[in-house]
N, C-alpha and C positions, 0 to 999 in steps of 0.2 A: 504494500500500500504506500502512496507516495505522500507524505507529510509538507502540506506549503503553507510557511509562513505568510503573512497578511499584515499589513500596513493598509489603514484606514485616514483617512485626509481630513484636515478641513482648517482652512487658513495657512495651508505649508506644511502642518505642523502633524506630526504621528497621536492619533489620538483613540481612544475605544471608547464605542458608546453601551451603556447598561439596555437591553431590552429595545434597541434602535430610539432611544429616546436623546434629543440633543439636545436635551435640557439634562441629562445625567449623561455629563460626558468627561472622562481623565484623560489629561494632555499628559503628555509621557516628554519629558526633558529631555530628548534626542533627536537629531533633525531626521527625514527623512532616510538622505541617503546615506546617511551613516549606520541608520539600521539597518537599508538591504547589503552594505557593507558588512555588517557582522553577520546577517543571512548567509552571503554568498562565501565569507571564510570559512564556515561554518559544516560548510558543502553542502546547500541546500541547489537545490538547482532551477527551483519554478518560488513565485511572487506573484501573491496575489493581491492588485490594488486597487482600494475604494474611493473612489473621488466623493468624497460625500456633500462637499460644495456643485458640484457636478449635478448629485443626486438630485440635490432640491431643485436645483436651479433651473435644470433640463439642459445643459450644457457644460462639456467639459474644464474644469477651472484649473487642475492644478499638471496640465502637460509639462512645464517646466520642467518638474519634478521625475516627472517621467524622464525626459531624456536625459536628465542629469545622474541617473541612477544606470540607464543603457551606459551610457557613457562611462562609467566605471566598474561595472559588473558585466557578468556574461547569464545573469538571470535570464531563465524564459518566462515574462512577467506576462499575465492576463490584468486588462485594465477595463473597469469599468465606473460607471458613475458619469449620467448624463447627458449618454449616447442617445438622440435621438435621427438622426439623419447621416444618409451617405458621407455627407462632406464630415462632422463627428466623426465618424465610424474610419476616414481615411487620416484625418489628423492623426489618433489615438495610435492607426498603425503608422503613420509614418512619426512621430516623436518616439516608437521602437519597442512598442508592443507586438508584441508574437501573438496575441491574440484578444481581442474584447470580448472581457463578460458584460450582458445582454438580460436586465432584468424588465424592467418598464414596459419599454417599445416590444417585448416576447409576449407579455399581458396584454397591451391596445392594440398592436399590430402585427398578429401573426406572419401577415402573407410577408409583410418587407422583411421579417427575420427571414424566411423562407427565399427571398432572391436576395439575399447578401450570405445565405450558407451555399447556392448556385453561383454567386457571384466571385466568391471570395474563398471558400472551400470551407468546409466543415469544421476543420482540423485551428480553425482562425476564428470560430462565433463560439462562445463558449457560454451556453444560456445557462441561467440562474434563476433559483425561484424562491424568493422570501417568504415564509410562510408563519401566519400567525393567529393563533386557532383555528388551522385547517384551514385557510383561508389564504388568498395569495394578497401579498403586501407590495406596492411599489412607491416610485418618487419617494426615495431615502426612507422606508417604511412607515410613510407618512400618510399613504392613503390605505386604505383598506375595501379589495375590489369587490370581498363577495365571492370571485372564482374558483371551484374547488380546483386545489391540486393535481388530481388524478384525472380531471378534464383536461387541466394545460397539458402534463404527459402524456396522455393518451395522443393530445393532437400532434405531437412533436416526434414523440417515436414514430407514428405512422409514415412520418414525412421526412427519416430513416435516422431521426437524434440516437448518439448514443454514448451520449456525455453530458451530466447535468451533474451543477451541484446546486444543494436543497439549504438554505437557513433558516434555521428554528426561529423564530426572531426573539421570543418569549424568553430564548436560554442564553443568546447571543450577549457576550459580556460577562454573563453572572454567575459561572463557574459552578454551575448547576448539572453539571454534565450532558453528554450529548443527548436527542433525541433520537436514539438507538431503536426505540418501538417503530416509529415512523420511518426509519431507513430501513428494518427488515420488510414492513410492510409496501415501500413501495416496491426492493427489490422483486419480492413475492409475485406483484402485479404485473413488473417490467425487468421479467430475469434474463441477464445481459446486457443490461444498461450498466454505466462506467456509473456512478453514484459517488459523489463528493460531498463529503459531510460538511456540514459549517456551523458552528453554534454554542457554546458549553463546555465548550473542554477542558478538561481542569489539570490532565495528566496523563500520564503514560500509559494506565490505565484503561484510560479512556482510549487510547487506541488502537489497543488490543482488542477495544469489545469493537470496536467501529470494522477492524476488519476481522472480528470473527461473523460479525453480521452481513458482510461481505462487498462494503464500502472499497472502491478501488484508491481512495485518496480524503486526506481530512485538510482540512482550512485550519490553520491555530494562528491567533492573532494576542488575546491579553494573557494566556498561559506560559508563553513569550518576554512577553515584554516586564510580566511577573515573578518569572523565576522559578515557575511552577515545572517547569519543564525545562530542562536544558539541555543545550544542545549535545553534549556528549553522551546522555540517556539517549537520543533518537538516533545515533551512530551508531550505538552498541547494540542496540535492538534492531539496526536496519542488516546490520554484520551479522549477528546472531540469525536473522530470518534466512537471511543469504547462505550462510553456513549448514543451517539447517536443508536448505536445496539439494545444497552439491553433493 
């Protein structure tokens, strides 16, 4: 299972929100790129970023960042937060994302996700689905649409998805641990979808059960940045898996 660290935005600055609330949010005293700096020493090899200014706003705000982070790592970073339109969507790749995740516009606008995964290949729209009380959440978890979950996947697998990652929003921040019931369950429904956890994680623990459940990959962002997890635990257990292979 592949473990990607997560850097969240908003004003520049590395921050984590409790419960997607941005009125409960801790600014973390490290710039940016100094953290996918310790990411990337780290031997992490993917970064996942949240423009959270982006999110609200409907438009990209902190690309700066982005390319200041290409620029000295060799991260394959997915970038998302306020992507609504082609010209967005070509920015985002061209300041040196490998790939945009795709929450909002996957909700209002199926068909465009659909000719920008035609347009643009598969392997480069990386959708995401915020989820909060069964229910999908977008614009920075700030609206609440109503749509169940297992409608949006339904429509997407069909139209050959087979890589999402899902965030609790309820657990996101609060070291609550992950929403383990819900990712066997949608496995159950959509077996052979790549499933990427995101939400709660508190520890190492926690990612044992994410891929006993059979999650291909987890999101860890304040576990991180907390100390709860470090990085020479996620070595030792990525070595120890591998070992156990061969």
């Amino acid at each position: 299972m592949e473990i990607i660290p997560a850097i969240d935005l908003i004003g520049g600055r590395c921050v984590r929100l409790l419960q997607g609330d941005f009125n409960r949010q801790t600014i973390y005293d490290v710039s940016p790129v100094e953290m996918a700096e310790r990411f990337a020493e780290a031997g992490y090899r993917r970064l996942h970023i949240v423009d959270l200014d982006g999110a609200r706003s409907g438009c990209p705000q902190n690309l700066p960042i982005l390319e200041a982070i290409t620029a000295v790592t060799d991260l394959v970073i997915d970038y998302g937060g306020g992507i609504r339109s082609t010209k967005d969507l070509i920015n985002v790749f061209n300041a040196g994302a490998a790939m945009a995740n795709i929450g909002s516009i996957a909700v209002r606008r199926p068909d465009t996700i659909c000719g920008w995964i035609d347009d643009f290949g598969e392997d480069r729209i990386l959708i995401g689905a915020d989820v909060l009380d069964g229910h999908l959440a977008i614009d920075g978890w700030q609206t609440a649409t109503g749509q169940n979950l297992e409608d949006f996947l339904v429509f997407y697998v069909r139209r050959g998805l087979r890589k999402v990652f899902v965030t609790d929003v309820g657990r996101d921040g609060s070291f609550t641990g992950p929403a383990t019931e819900l990712y066997k369950k949608i496995l159950a429904s959509f077996p052979g979808l790549n499933l990427i956890a995101s939400g709660g994680i508190r520890n190492l623990a926690d990612i044992r059960t994410l891929e006993d459940a059979g999650c291909s990959g987890a999101i860890v962002g304040k576990a991180f940045y907390e100390d709860r997890i470090k990085p020479e635990e996620i070595k030792n257990y990525v070595s120890q898996k591998n070992n156990s292979l061969s």
